[in-house]
KOLTOR-472015 format. One record per residue (C-alpha): x negated, y negated, z negated; residue number from 0. Coordinates in pm, whole numbers, always signed. Example, Ala and Ser with C-alpha at 12.3 -4.5 7.8 and 13.67 -1.06 7.14 Angstrom:
# KOLTOR-472015
       c1       c2       c3   seq
    -1230     +450     -780     0
    -1367     +106     -714     1
***
This chain:
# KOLTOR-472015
       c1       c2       c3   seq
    +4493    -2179     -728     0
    +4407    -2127     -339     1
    +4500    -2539     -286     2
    +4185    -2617     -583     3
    +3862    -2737     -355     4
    +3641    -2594     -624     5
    +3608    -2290     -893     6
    +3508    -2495    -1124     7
    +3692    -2428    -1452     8
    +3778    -2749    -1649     9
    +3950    -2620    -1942    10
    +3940    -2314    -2143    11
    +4216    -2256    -2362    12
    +4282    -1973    -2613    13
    +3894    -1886    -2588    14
    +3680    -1663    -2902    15
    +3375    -1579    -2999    16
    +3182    -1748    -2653    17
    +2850    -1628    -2610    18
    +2640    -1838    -2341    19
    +2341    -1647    -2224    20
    +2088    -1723    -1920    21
    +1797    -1710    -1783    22
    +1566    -1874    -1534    23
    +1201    -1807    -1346    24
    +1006    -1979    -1109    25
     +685    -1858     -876    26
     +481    -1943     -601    27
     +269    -1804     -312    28
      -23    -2046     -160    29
     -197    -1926     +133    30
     -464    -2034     +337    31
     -572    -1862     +645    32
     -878    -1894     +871    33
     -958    -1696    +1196    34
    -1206    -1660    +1504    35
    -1204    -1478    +1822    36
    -1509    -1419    +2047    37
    -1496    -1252    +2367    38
    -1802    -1235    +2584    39
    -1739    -1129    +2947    40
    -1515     -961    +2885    41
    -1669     -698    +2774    42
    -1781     -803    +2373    43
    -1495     -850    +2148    44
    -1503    -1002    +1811    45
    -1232    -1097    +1574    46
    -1287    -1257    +1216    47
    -1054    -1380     +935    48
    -1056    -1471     +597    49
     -743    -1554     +409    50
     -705    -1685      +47    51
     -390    -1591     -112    52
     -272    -1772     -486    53
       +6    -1641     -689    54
     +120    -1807     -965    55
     +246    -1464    -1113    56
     -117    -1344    -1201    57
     -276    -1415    -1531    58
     -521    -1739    -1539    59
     -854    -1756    -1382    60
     -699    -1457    -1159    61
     -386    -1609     -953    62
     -640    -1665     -666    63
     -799    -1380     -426    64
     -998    -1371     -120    65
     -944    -1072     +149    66
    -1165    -1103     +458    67
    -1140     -909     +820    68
    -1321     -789    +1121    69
    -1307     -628    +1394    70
    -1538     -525    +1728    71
    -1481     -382    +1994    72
    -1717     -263    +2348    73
    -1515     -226    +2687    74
    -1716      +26    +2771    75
    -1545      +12    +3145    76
    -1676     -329    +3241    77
    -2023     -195    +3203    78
    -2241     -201    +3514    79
    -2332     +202    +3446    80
    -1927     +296    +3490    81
    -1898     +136    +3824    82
    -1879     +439    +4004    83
    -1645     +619    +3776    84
    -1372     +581    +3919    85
    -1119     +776    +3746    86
    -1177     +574    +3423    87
     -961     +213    +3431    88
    -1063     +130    +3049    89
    -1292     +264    +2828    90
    -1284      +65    +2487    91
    -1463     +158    +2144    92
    -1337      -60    +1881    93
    -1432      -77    +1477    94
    -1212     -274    +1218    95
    -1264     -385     +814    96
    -1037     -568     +637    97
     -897     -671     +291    98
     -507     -755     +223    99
     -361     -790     -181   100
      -58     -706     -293   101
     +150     -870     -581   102
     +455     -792     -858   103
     +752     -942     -826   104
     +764    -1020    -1158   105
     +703    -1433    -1273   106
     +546    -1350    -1597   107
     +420    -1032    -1615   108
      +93    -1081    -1767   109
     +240    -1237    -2061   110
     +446    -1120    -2414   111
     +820    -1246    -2363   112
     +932    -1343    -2722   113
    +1298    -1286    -2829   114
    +1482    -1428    -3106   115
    +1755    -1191    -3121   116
    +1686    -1019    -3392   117
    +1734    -1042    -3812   118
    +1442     -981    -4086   119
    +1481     -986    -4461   120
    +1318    -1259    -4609   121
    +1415    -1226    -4984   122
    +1677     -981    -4971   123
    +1826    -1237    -4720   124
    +1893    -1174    -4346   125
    +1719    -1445    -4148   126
    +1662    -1487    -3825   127
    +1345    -1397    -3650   128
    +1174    -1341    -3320   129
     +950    -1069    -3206   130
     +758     -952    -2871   131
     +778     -615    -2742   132
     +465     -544    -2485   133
     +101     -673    -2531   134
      -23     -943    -2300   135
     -279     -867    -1953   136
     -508    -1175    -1973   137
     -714    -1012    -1669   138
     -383     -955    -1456   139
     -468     -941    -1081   140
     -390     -831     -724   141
     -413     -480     -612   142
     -619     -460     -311   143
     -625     -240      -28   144
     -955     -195     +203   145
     -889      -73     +503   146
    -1166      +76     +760   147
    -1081     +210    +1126   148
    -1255     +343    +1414   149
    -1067     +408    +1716   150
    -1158     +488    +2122   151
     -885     +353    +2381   152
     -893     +545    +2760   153
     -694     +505    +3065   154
     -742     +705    +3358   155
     -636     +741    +3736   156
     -475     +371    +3728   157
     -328     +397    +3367   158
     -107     +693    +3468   159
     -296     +833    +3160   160
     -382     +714    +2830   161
     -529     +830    +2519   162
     -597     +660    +2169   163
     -761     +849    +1927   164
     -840     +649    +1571   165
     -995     +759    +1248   166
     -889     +555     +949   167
     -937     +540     +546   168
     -725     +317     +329   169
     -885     +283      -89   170
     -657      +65     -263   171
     -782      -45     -610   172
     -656     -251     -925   173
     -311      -52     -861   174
      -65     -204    -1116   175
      +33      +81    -1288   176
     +243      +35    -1690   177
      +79      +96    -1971   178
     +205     +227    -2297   179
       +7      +93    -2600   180
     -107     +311    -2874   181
     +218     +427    -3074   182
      +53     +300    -3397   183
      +83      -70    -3242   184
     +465      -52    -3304   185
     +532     -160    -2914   186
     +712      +68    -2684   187
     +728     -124    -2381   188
     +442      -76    -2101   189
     +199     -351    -2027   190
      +65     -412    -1650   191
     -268     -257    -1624   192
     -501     -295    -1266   193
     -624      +49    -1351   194
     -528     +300    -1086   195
     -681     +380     -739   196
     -599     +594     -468   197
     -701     +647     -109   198
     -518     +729     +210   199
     -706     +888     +509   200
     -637    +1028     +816   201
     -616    +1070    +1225   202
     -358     +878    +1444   203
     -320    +1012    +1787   204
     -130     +911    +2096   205
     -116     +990    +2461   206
      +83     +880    +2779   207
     +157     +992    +3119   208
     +343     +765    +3355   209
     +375     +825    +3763   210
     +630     +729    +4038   211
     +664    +1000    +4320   212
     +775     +840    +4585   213
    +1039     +594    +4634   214
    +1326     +721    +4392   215
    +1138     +954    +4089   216
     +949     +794    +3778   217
     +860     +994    +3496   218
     +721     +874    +3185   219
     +572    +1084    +2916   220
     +431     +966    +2576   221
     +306    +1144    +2228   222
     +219    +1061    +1914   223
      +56    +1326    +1604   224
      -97    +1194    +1272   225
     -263    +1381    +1010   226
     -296    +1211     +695   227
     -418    +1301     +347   228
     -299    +1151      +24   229
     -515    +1143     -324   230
     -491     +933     -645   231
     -849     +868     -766   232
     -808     +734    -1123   233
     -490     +664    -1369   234
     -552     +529    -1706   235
     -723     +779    -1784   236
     -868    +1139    -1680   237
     -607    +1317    -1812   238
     -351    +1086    -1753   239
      +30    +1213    -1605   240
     +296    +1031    -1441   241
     +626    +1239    -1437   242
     +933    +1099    -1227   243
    +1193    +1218    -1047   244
    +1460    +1229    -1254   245
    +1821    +1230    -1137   246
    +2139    +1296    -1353   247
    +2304    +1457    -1074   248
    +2030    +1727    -1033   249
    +2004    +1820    -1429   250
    +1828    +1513    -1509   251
    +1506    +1629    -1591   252
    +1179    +1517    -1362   253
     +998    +1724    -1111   254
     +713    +1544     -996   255
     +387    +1451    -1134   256
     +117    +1263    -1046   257
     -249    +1342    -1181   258
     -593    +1253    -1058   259
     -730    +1404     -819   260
     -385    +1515     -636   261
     -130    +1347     -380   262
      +83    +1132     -536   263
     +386    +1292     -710   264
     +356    +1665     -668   265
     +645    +1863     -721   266
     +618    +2017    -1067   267
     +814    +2341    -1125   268
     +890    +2606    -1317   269
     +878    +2920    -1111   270
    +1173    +3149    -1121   271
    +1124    +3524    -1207   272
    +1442    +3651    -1132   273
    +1802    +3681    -1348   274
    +1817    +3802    -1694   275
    +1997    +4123    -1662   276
    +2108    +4191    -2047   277
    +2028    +4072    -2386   278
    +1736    +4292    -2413   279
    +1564    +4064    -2147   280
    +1579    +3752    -2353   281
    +1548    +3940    -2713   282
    +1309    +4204    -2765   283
    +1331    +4468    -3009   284
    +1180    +4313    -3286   285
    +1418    +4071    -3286   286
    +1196    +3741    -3133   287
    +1248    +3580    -2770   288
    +1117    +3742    -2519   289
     +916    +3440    -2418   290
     +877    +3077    -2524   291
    +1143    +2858    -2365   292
    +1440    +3013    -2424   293
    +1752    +2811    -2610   294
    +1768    +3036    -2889   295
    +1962    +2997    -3228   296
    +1607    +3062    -3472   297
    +1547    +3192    -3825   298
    +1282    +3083    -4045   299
    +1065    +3362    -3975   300
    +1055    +3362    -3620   301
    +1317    +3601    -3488   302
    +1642    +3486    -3324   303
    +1975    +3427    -3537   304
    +2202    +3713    -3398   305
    +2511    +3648    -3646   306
    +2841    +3657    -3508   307
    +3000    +3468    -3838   308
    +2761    +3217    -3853   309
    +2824    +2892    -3683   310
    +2474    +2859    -3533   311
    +2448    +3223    -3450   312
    +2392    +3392    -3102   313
    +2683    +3632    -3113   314
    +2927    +3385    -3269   315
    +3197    +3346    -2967   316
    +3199    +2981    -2997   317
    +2870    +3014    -2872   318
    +2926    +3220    -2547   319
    +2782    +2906    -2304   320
    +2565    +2755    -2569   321
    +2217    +3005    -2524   322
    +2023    +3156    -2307   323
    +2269    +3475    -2176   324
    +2247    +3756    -1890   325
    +2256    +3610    -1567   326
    +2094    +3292    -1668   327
    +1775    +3224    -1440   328
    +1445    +3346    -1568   329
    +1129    +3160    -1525   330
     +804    +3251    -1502   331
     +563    +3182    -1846   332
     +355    +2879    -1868   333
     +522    +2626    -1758   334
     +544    +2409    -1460   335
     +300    +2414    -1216   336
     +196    +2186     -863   337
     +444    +2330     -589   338
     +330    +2122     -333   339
     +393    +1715     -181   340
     +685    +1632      -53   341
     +409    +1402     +197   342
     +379    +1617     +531   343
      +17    +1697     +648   344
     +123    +1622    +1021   345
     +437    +1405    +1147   346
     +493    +1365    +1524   347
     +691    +1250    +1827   348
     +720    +1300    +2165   349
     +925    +1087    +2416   350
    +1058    +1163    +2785   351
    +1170     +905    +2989   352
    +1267     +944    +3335   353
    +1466     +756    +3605   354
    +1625     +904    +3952   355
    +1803     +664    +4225   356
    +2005     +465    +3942   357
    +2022     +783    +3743   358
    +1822     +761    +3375   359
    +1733    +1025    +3116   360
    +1558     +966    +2777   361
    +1455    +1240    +2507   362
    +1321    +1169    +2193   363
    +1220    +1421    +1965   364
     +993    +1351    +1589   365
     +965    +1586    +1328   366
     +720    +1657    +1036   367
     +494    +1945     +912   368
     +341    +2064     +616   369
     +566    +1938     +341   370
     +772    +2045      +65   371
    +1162    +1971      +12   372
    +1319    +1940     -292   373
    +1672    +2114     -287   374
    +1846    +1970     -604   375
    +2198    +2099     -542   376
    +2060    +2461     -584   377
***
């Protein structure tokens, strides 16, 4: 009732077969962070950290990890040689390392759950018993990420123009990445491996323009292009495949992988080759498929069943949207193969800003390059 103060339920009447089910987990995140900055007349900058981060999800003797930083930079502008330069305001080089981890969700990942719900015959008797279903990760610890940047920062003609133009790679190690035991173990479920790597590099660049004309005009124009480059660098092992992807709106099948050596999660495709046109197309003369692949009713001896009285056959009418027919879409042989990354090689923006004697206009305008799309209504 509405006039109750609580939900609490204090009697249950009429109630069978009550199952009471739960479950509870608990984690925690300890940090401890540490930094300096130096700057020596203005014209030598230096910036160090070091931050210890514990996590109680992380397998023992590896909950705790260290990730340092650094950073210099030279104002260039402020040197004695640049006095009489006068179209250059700032002039900064500037160099940067640094370390940051990255953790699961998960409380107890490392570790095999055990669960009791389940019945073994002991003695032709039922009894019950418990059982674990992944292998334990005794060496269970953070991914970490290294990051390393050099960058150059100009102004010119009173900061009406800038540039900054930065070169940066990214290797991130001890990627958690699950595991499938060896099927002869009995387990099916994935353990948490650190076993994957992969590295992100690239150029960031952006540029500005910014100048009143007289009293009533401002314009302001900025940009911004960056070209970066995807790779995984090791799996579980060389010839290791991840396939994903899979939606059961878009026939439910996956169309990405992700191999060594690659970006991650190509899209892997069959290729099409056009429509069959007749029955001839998908059975040759000798009665066998025209290629492998096709969803064929078989005989023993290789050739395709082509009864029209026999349940399973190919001509049998109850089997008119059941195999491979005319006007079904051919595909190349061999298989699937890397179409391309749905990760663009170049993504950019450009911004427009101006303002007129209480009058404003802005314009934005992004967009990306080099990437695939993935049309799964087609």
């Amino acid at each position: 009732s509405g006039r109750l103060t609580t939900n609490d339920i204090n009697e249950l009447t009429g109630a069978t077969n009550l199952t009471v089910d739960g479950q509870t987990s608990e984690t925690f995140l300890l940090s401890y962070l540490g930094r300096v900055n130096y700057d020596y007349k203005g014209k030598y900058l230096l910036s160090a950290s070091m931050r210890r981060d514990g996590f109680s999800g992380f397998a023992p003797d590896h909950k705790w990890g260290n990730f340092p930083g650094a950073s210099v930079g030279w104002k260039v502008s402020e040197e004695s040689f640049m006095g009489g330069v006068s179209q250059i305001t700032d002039l900064k080089l500037r160099a940067s390392y640094g370390k940051v981890g990255a953790k699961p969700s998960g409380a107890y990942d490392y570790v095999s759950p055990v669960f009791t719900n389940t019945l073994y015959p002991f003695n032709n008797v039922s009894t019950q018993g418990s059982y674990f279903d992944k292998l334990p990760n005794y060496s269970f610890e953070w991914e970490i990420s290294e990051m390393k940047n050099i960058g150059i920062d100009l102004a010119m003609l009173k900061n009406q123009l800038t540039l900054s133009v930065e070169y940066f790679i990214k290797d991130t190690d001890h990627l958690i990445l699950g595991t499938r035991p060896a099927t002869s173990s009995g387990i099916d479920n994935p353990t948490d491996l650190n076993i994957a790597e992969m590295r992100n590099s690239g150029w960031e660049v952006a540029a500005g323009y910014s100048k009143t004309f007289g009293d009533d005009f401002t314009l302001n124009l900025s940009g911004n292009a960056a070209f970066i480059k995807n790779e995984v660098n090791a799996l579980e092992s060389a010839n290791a495949a991840l396939y994903a992807g899979s939606n059961q709106d878009y026939g439910n099948s996956n169309f990405t992988r992700t191999v060594a050596g690659s970006s991650i999660q190509h899209f892997y495709l069959e290729q099409v080759d056009g429509i069959f046109q007749n029955v001839g197309e998908i059975i040759g003369s000798d009665g066998t498929p025209t290629q492998a692949g096709l969803n064929l009713p078989m005989n023993s001896d290789g050739t395709v069943n082509t009864s029209s009285t026999d349940p399973a056959g190919y001509n049998n009418p109850i089997n008119l949207n059941k195999y491979t027919r005319p006007g079904d879409i051919r595909f190349k042989p061999g298989g699937p193969v890397d179409v391309g990354s749905f990760m663009p090689k170049m993504s950019y923006g450009f911004n427009v800003g101006a303002t007129f004697k209480g009058f404003d206009l802005t314009m934005f305008i992004q967009g990306v390059q080099g990437n695939k799309v993935y049309n799964g209504v087609r």
